[in-house]
DSSP file (Angstrom, degrees, kcal/mol; ACC not computed):
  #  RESIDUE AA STRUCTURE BP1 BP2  ACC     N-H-->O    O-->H-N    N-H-->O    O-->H-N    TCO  KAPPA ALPHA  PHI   PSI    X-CA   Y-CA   Z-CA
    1    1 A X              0   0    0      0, 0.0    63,-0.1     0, 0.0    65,-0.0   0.000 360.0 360.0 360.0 107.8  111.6   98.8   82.0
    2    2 A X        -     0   0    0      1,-0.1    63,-0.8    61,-0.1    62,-0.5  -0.338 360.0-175.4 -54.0 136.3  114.1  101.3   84.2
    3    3 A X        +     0   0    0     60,-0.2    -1,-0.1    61,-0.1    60,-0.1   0.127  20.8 150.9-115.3  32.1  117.5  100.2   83.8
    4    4 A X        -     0   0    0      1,-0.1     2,-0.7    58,-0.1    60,-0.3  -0.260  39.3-139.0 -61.5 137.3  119.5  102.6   86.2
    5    5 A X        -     0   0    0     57,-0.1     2,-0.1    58,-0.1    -1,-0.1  -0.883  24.8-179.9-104.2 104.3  122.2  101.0   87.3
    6    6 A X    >>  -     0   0    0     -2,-0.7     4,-2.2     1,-0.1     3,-0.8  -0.611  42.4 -99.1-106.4-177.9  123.3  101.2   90.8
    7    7 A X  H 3> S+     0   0    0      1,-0.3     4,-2.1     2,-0.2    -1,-0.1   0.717 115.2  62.1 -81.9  -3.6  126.3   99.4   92.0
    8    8 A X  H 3> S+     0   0    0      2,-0.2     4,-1.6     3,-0.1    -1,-0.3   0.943 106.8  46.5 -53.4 -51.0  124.9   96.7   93.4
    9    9 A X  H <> S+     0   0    0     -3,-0.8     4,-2.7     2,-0.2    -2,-0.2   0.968 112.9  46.4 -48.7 -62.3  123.6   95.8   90.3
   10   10 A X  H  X S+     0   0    0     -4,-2.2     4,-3.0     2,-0.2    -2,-0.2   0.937 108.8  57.4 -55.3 -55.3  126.4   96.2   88.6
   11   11 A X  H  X S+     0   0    0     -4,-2.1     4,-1.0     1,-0.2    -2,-0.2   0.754 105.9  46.9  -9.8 -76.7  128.4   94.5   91.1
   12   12 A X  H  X S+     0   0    0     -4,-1.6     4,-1.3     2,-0.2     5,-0.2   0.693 113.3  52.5  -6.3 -59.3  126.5   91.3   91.0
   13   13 A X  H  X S+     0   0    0     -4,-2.7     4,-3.2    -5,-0.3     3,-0.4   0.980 110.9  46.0 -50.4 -49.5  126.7   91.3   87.0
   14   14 A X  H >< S+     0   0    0     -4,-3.0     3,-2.7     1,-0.2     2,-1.8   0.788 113.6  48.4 -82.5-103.6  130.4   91.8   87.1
   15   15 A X  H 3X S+     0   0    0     -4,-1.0     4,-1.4     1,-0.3    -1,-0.2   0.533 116.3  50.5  -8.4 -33.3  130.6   88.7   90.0
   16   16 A X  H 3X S+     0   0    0     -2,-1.8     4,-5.4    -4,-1.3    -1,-0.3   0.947 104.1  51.1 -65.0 -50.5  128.2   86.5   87.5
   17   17 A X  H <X S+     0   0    0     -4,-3.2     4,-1.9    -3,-2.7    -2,-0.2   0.743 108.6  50.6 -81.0   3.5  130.0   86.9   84.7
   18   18 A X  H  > S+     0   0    0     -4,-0.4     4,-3.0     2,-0.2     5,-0.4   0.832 108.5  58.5 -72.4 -37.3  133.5   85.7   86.6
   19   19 A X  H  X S+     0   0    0     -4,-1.4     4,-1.3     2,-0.2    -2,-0.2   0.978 110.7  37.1 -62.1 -44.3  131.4   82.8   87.6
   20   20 A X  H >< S+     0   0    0     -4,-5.4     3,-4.2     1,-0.2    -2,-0.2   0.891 117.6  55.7 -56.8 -78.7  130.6   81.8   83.7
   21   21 A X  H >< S+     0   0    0     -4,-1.9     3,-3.1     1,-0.3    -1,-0.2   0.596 107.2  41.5 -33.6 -48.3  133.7   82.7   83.2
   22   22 A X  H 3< S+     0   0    0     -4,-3.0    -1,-0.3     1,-0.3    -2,-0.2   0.797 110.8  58.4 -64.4 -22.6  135.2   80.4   85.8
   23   23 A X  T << S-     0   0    0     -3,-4.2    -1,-0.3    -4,-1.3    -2,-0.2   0.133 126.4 -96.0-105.8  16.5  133.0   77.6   84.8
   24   24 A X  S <  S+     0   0    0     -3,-3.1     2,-0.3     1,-0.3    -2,-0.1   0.835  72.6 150.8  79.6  96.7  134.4   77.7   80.8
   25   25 A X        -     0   0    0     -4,-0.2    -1,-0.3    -8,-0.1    17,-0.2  -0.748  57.2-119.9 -96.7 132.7  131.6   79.9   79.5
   26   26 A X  E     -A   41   0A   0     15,-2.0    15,-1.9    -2,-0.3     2,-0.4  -0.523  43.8-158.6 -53.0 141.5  132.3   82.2   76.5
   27   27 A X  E     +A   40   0A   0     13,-0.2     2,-0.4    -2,-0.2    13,-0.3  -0.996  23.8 138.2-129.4 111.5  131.5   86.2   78.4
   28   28 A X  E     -A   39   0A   0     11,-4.4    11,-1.2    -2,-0.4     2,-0.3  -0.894  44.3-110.1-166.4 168.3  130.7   89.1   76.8
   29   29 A X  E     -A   38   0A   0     -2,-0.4     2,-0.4     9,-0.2     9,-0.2  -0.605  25.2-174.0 -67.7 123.7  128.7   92.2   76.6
   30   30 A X  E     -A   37   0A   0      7,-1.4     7,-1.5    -2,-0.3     2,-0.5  -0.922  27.3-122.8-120.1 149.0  126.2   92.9   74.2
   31   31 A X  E     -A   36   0A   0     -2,-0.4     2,-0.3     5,-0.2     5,-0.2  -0.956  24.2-166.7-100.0 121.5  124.1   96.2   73.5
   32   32 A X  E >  S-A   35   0A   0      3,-1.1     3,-3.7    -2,-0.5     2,-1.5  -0.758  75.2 -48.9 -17.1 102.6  120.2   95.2   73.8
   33   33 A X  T 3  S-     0   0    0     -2,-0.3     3,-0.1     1,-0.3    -2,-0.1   0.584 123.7 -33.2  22.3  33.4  118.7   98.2   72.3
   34   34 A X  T 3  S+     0   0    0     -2,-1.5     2,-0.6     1,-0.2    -1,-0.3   0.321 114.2 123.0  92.4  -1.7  120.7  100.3   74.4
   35   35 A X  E <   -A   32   0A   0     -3,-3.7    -3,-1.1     2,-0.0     2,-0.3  -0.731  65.3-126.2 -99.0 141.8  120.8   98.2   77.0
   36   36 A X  E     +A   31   0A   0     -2,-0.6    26,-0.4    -5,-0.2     2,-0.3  -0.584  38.8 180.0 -66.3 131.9  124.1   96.8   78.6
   37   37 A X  E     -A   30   0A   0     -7,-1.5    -7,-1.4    -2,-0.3    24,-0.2  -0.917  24.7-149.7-135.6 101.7  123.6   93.0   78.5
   38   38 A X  E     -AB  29  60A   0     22,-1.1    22,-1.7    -2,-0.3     2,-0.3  -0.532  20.8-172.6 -67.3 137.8  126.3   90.0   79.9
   39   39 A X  E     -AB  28  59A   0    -11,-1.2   -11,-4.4    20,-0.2     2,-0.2  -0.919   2.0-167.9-138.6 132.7  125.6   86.8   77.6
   40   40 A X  E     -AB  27  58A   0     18,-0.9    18,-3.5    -2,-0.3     2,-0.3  -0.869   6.4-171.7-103.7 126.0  127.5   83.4   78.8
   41   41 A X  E     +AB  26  57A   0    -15,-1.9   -15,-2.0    -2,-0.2     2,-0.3  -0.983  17.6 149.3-141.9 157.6  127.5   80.8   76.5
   42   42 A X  E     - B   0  56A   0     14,-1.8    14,-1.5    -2,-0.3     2,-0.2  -0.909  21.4-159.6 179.9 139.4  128.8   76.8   76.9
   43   43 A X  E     - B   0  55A   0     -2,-0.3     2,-0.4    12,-0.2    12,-0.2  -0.960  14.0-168.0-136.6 171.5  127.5   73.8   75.2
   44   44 A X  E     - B   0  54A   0     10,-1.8    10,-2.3    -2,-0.2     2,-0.3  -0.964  13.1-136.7-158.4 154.7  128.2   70.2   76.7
   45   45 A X        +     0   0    0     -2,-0.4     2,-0.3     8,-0.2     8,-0.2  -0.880  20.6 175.1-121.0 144.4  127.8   67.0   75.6
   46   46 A X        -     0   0    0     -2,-0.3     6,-1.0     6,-0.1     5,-0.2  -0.987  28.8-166.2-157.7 125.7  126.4   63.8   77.5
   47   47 A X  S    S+     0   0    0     -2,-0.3     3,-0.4     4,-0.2     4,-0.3   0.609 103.2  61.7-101.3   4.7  125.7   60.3   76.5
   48   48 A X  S    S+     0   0    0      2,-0.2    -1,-0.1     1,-0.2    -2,-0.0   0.703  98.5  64.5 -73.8 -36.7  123.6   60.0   80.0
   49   49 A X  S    S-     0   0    0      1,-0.1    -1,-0.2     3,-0.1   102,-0.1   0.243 138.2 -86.7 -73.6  14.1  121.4   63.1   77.8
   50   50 A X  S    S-     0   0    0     -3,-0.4    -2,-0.2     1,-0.2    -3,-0.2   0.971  81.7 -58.5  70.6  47.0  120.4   60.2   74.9
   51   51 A X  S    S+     0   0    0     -4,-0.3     2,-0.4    -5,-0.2    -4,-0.2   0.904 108.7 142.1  78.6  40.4  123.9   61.1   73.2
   52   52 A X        -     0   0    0     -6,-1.0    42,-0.2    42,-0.0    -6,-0.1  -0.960  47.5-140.3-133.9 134.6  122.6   65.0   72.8
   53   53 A X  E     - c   0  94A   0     40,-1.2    42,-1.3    -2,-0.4     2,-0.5  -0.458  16.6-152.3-106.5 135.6  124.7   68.2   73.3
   54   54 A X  E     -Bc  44  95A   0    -10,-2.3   -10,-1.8    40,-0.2     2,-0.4  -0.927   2.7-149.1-129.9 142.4  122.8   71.0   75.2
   55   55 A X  E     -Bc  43  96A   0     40,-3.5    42,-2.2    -2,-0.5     2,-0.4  -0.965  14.9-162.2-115.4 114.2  123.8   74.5   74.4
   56   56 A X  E     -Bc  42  97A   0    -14,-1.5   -14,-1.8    -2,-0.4     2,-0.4  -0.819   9.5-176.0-113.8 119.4  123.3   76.8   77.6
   57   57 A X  E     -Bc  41  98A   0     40,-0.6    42,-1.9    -2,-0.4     2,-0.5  -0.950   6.8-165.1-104.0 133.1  123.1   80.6   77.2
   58   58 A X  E     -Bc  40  99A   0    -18,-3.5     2,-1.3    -2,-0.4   -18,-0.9  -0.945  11.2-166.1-115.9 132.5  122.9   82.4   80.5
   59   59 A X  E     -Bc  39 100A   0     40,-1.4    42,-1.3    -2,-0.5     2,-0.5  -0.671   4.3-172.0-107.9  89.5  121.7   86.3   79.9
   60   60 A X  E     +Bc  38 101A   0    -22,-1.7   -22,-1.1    -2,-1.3     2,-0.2  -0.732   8.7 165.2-113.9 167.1  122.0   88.8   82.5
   61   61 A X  E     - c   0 102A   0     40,-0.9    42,-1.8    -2,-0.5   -24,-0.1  -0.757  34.1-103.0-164.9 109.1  120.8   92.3   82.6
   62   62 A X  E     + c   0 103A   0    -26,-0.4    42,-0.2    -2,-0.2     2,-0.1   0.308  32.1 165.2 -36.0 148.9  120.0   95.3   84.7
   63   63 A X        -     0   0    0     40,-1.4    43,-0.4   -59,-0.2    42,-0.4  -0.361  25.9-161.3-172.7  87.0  116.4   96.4   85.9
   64   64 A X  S    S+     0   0    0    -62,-0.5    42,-1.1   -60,-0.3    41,-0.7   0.912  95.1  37.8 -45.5 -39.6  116.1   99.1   88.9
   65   65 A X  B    S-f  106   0B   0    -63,-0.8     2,-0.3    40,-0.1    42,-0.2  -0.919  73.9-162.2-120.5 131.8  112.3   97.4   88.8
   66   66 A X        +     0   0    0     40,-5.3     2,-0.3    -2,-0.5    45,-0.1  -0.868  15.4 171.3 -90.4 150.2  111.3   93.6   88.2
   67   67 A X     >  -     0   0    0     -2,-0.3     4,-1.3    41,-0.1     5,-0.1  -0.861  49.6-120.4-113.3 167.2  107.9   92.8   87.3
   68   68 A X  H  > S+     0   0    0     -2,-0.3     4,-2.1     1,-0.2     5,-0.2   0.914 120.8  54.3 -65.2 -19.8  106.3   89.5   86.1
   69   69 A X  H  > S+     0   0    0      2,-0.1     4,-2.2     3,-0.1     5,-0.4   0.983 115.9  34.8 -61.2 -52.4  105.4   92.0   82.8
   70   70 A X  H >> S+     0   0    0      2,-0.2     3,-3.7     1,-0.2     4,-2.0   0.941 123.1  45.1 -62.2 -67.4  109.1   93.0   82.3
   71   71 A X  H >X S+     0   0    0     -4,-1.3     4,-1.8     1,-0.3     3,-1.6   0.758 118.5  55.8  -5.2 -72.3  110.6   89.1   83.5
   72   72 A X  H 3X S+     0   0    0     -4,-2.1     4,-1.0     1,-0.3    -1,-0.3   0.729 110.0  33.5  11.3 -72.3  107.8   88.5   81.2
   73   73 A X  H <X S+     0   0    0     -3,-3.7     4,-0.7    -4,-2.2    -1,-0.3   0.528 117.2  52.5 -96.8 -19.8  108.9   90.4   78.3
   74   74 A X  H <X S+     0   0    0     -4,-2.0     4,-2.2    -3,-1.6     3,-0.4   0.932 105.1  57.7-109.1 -20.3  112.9   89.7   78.7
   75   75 A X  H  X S+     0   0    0     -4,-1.8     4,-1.1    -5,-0.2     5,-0.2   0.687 100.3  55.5  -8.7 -50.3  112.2   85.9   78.9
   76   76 A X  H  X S+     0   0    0     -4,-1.0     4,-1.7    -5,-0.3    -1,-0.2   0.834 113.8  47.7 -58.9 -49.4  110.4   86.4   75.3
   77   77 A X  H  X S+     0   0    0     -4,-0.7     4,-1.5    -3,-0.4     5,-0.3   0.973 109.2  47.4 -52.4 -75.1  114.2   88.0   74.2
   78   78 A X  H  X S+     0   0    0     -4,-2.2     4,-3.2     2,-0.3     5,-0.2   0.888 110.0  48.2 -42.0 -63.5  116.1   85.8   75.3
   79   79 A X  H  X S+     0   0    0     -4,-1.1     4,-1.7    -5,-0.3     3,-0.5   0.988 115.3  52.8 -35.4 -66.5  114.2   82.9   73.9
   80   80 A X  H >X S+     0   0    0     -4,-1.7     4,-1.3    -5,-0.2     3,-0.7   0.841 112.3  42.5 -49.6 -62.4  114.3   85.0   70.4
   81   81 A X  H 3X S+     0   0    0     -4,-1.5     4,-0.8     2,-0.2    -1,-0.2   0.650 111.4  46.1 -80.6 -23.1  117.9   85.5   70.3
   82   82 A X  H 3<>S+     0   0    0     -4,-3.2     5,-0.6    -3,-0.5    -1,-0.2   0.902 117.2  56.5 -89.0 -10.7  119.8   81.8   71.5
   83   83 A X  H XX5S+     0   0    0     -4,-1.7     4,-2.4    -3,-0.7     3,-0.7   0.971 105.8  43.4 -45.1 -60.3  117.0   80.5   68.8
   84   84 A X  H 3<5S+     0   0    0     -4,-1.3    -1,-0.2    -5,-0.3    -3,-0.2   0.656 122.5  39.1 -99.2  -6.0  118.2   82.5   66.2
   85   85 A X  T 3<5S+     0   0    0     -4,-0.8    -1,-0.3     2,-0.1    -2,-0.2   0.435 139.6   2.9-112.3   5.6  122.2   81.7   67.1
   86   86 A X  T <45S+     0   0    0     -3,-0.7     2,-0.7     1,-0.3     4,-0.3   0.386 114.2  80.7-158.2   1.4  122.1   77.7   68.1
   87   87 A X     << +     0   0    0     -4,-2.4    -1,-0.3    -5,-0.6    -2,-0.1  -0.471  59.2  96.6-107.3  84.0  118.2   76.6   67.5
   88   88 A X  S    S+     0   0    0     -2,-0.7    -1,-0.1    -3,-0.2    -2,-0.0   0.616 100.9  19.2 -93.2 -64.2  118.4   76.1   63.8
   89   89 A X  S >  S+     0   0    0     -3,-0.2     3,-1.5     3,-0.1     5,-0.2   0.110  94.3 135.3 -99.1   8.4  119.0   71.9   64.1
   90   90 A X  T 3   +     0   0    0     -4,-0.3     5,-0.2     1,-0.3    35,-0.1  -0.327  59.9  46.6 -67.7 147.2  117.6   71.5   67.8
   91   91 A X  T 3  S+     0   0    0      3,-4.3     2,-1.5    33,-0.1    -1,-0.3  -0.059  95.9  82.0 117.6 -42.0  115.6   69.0   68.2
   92   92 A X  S <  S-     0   0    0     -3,-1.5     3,-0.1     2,-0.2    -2,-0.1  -0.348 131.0 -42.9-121.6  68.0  118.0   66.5   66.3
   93   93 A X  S    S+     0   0    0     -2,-1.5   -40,-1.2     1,-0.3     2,-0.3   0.895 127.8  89.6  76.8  16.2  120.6   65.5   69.0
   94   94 A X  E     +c   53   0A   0    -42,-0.2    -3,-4.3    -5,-0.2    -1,-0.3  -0.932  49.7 179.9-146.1 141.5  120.6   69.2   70.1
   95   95 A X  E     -c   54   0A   0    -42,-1.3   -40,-3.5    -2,-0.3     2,-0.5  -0.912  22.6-126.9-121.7-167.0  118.9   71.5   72.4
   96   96 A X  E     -c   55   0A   0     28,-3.4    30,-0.3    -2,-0.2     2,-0.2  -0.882  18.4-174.2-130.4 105.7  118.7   75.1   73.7
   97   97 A X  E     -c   56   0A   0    -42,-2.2   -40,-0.6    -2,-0.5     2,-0.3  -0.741  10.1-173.9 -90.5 156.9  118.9   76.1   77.5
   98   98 A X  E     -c   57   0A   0     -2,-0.2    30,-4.7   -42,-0.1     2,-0.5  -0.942  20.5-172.8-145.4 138.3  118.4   80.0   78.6
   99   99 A X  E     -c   58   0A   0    -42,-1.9   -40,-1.4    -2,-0.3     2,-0.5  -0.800  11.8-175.3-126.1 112.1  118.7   81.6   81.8
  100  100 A X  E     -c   59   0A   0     -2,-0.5    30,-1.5   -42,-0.2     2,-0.7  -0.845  17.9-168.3-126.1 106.8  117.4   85.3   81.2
  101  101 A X  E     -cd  60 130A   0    -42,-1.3   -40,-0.9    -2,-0.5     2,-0.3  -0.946  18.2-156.4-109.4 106.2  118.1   86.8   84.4
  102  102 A X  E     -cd  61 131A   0     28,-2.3    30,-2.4    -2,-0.7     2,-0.6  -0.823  11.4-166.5 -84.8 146.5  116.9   90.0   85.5
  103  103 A X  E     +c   62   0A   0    -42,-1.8   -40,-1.4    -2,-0.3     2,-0.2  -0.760  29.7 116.2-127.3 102.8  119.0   91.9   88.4
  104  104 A X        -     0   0    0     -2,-0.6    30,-2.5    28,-0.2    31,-0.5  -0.630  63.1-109.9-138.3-146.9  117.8   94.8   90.3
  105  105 A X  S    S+     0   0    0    -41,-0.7     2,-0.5   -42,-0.4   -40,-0.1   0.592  95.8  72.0-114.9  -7.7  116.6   96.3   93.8
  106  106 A X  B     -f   65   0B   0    -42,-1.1   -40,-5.3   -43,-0.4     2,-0.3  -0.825  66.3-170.2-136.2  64.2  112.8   96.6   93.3
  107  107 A X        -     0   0    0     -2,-0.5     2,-0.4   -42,-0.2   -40,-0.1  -0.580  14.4-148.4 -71.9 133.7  111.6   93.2   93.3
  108  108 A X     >  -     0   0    0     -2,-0.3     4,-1.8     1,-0.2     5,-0.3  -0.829  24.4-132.2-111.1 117.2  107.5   92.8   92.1
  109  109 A X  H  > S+     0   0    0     -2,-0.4     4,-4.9     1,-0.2     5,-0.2   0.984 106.0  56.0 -34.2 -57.6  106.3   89.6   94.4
  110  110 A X  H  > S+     0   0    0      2,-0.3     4,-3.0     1,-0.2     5,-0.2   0.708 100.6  53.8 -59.6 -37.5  104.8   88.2   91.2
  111  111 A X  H  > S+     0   0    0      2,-0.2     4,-5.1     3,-0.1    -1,-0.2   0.994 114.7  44.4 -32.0 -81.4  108.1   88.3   89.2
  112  112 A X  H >X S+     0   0    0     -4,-1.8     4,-2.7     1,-0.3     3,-0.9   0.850 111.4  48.7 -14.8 -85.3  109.5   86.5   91.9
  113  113 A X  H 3X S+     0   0    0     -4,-4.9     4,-2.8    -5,-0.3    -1,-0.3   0.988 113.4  48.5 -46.2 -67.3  106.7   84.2   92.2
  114  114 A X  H 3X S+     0   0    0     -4,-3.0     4,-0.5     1,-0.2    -1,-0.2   0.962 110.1  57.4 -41.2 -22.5  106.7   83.4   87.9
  115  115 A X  H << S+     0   0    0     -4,-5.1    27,-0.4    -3,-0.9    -1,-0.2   0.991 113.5  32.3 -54.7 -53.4  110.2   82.9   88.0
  116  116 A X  H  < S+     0   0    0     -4,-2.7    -1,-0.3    -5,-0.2    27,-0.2   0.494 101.8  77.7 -79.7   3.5  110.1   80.3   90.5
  117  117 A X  H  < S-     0   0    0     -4,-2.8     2,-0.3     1,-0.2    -1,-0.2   0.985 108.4 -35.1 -87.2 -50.7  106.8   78.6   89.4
  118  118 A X     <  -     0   0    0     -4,-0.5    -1,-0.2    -3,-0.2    11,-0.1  -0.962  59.9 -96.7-152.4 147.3  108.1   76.6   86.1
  119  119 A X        -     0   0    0     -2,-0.3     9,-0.2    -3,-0.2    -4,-0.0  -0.181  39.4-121.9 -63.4 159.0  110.4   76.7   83.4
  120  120 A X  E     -G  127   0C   0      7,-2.1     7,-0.5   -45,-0.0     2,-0.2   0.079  31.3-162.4-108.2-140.8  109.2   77.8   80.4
  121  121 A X  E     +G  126   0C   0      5,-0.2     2,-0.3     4,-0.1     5,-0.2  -0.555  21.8 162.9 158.2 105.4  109.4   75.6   77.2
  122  122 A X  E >   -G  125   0C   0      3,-0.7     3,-1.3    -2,-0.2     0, 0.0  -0.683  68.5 -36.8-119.0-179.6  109.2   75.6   73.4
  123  123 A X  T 3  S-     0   0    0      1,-0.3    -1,-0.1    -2,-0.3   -33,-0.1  -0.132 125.1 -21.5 -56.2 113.9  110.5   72.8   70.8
  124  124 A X  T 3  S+     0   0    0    -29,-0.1   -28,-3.4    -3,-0.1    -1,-0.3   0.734 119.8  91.1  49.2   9.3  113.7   71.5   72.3
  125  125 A X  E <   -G  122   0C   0     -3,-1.3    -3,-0.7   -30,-0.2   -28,-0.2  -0.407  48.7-166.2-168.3 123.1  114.5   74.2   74.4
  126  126 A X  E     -G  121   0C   0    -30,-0.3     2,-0.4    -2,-0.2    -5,-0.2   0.252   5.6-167.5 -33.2 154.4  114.1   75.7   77.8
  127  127 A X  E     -G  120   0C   0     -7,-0.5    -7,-2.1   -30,-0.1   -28,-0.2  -0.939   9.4-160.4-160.0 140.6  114.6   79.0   79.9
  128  128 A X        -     0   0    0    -30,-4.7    -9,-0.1    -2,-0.4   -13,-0.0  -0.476  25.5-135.8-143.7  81.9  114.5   79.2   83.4
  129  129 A X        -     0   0    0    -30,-0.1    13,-0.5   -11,-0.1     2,-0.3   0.185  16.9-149.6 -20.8 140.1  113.8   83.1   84.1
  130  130 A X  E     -d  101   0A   0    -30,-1.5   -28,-2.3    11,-0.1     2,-0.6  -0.931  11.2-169.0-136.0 125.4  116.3   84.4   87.1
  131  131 A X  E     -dE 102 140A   0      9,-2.5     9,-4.7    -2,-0.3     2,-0.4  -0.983  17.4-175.3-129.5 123.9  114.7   87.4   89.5
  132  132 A X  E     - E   0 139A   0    -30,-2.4     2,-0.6    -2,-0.6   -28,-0.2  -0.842  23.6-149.0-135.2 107.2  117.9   88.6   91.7
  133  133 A X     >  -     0   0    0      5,-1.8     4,-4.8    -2,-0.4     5,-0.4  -0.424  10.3-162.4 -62.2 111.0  117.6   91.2   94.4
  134  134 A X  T  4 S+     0   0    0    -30,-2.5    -1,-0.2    -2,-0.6   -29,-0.2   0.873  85.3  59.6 -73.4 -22.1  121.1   92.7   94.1
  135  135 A X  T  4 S+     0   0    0    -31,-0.5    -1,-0.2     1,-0.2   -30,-0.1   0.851 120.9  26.7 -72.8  -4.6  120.6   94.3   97.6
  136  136 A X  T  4 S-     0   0    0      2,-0.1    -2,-0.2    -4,-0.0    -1,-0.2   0.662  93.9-130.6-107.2 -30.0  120.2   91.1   98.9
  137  137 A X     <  +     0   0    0     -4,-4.8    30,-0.2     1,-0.3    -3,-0.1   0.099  60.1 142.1  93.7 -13.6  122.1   88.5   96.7
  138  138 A X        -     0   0    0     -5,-0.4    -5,-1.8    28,-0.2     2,-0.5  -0.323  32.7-166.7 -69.5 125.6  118.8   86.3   96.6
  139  139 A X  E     -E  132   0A   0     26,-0.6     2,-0.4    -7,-0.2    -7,-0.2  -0.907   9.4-161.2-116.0 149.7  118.0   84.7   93.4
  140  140 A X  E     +E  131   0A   0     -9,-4.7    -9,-2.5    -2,-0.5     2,-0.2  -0.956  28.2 148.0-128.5 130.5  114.7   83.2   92.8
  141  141 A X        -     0   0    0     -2,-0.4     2,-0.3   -11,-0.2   -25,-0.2  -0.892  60.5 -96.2-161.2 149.6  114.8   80.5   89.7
  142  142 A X        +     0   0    0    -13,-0.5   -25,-0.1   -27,-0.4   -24,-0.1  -0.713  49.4 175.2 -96.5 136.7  112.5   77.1   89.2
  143  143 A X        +     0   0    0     -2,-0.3    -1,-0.1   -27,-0.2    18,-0.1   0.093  39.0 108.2-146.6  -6.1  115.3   74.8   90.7
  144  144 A X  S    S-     0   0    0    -28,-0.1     2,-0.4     1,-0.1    13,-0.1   0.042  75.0-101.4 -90.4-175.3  113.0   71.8   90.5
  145  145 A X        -     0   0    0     11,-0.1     2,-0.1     8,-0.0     5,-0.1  -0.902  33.4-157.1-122.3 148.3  113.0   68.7   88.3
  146  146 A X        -     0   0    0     -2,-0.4     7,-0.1     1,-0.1     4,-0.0  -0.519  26.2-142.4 -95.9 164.7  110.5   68.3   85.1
  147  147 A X  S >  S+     0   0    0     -2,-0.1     2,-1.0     1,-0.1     3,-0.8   0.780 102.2  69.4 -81.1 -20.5  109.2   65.3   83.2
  148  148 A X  T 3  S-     0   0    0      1,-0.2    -1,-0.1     2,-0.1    -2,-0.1  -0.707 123.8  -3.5 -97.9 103.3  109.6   67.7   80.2
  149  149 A X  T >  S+     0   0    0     -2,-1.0     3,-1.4    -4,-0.1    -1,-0.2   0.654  85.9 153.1 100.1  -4.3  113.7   68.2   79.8
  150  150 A X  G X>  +     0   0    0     -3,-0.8     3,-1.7     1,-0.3     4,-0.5   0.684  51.5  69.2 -74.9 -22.5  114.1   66.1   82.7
  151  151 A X  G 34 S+     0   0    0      1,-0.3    -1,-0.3    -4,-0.1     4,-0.1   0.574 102.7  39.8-107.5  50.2  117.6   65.0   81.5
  152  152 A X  G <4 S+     0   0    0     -3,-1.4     4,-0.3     2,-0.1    -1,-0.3  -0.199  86.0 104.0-136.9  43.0  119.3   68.0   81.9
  153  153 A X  T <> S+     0   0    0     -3,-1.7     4,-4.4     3,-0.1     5,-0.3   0.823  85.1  50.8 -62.3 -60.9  117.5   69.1   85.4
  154  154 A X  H  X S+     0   0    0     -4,-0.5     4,-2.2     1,-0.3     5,-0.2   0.795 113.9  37.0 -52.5 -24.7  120.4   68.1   87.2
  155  155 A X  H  > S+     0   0    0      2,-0.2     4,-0.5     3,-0.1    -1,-0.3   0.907 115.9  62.0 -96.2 -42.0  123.1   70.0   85.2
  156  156 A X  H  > S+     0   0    0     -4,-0.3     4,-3.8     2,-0.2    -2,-0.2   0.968 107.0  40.4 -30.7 -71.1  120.1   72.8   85.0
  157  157 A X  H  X S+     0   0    0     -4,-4.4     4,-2.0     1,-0.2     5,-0.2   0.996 115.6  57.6 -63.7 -51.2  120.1   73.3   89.0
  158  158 A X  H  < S+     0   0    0     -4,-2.2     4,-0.3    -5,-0.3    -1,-0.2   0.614 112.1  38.0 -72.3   6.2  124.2   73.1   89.0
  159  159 A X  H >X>S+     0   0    0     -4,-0.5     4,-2.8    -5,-0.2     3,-0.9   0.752 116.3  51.8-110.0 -54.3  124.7   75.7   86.8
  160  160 A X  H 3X5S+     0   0    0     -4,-3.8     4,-0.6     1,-0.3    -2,-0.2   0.830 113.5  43.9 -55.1 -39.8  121.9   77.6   88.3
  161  161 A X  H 3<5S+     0   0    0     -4,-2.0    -1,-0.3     2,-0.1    -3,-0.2   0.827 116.6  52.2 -59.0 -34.6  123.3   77.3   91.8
  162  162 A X  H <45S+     0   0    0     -3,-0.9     3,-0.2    -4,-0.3    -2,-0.2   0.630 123.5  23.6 -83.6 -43.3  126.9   78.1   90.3
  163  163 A X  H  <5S+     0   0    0     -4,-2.8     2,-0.4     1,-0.1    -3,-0.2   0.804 137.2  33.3 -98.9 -44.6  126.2   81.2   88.5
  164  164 A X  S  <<S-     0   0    0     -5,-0.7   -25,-0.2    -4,-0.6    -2,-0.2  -0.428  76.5-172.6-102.7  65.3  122.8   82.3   90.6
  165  165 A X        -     0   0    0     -2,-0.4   -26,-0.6    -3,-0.2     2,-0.4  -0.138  33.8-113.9 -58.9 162.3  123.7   81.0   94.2
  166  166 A X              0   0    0    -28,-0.1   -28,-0.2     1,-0.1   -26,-0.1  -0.780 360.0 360.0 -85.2 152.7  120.4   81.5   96.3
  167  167 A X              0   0    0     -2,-0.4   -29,-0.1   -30,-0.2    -1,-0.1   0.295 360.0 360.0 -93.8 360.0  121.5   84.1   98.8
């Protein structure tokens, strides 16, 4: 995956991560294998959610080219890394949200299209893959509601509208 960063990109990262910010999210940067990476993190509690506390990472990251392989492939990441810091006990009055957002200028239809087609889903926790054309501001994210997860759709789409508006 190129990661050139132009300033659009960058632009659009730095504008996300005041939006976590604004919206109580822990912000900071992490090095990815050498890649620069924003991780937002918040967890929230509900007794409308069956009394269960949802911990939402949102993950953003540069990518001069999307395709559904790379989406694909940083989706996979993401998943691996909020597991291994808040899915130890999910499952037991806990789950695990991700939104693993790639941002670049070189949108692959087919990204696009996986993003939006459904979130993706393992034991007690979720990710709903983000493709955002920075020249454009459009972000494309499954936005819908599921029988699987279904109560935390709503808070899903308002955070996804709040950190990725669609352009």
């Amino acid at each position: 995956m190129d990661t050139t960063v132009t300033e659009s990109v960058r632009a659009y990262i730095d504008t996300t991560g005041q939006r976590l910010r604004a919206d109580g999210c822990e912000v900071k940067t992490e090095d990815w294998a050498g890649l620069p990476v924003l991780v937002g993190y918040r967890a929230d509690f509900k007794l409308r959610w069956m009394a269960t506390k949802l911990h939402l990472f949102t993950i953003v990251a540069p990518a001069t080219s999307i395709t559904e392989s790379a989406m694909q492939a940083f989706t996979t990441s993401a998943f691996d890394y909020v597991l291994a810091r808040k899915g130890q006990l999910r499952g037991l009055q806990s789950g695990v949200a991700v939104f693993p957002a790639l941002v670049g200028t070189q949108i692959e239809p087919r990204a696009l299209a996986w993003a939006q087609q459904k979130q993706q889903v393992r034991f007690a926790a979720l990710a709903r893959p983000v493709v955002v054309d920075a020249s454009t501001g459009a972000a494309g994210a499954f936005r819908s509601t599921t029988t699987l997860g279904f109560v935390y759709s709503a808070h899903l789409r308002r955070k996804l509208d709040c950190y990725f508006p669609a352009a």
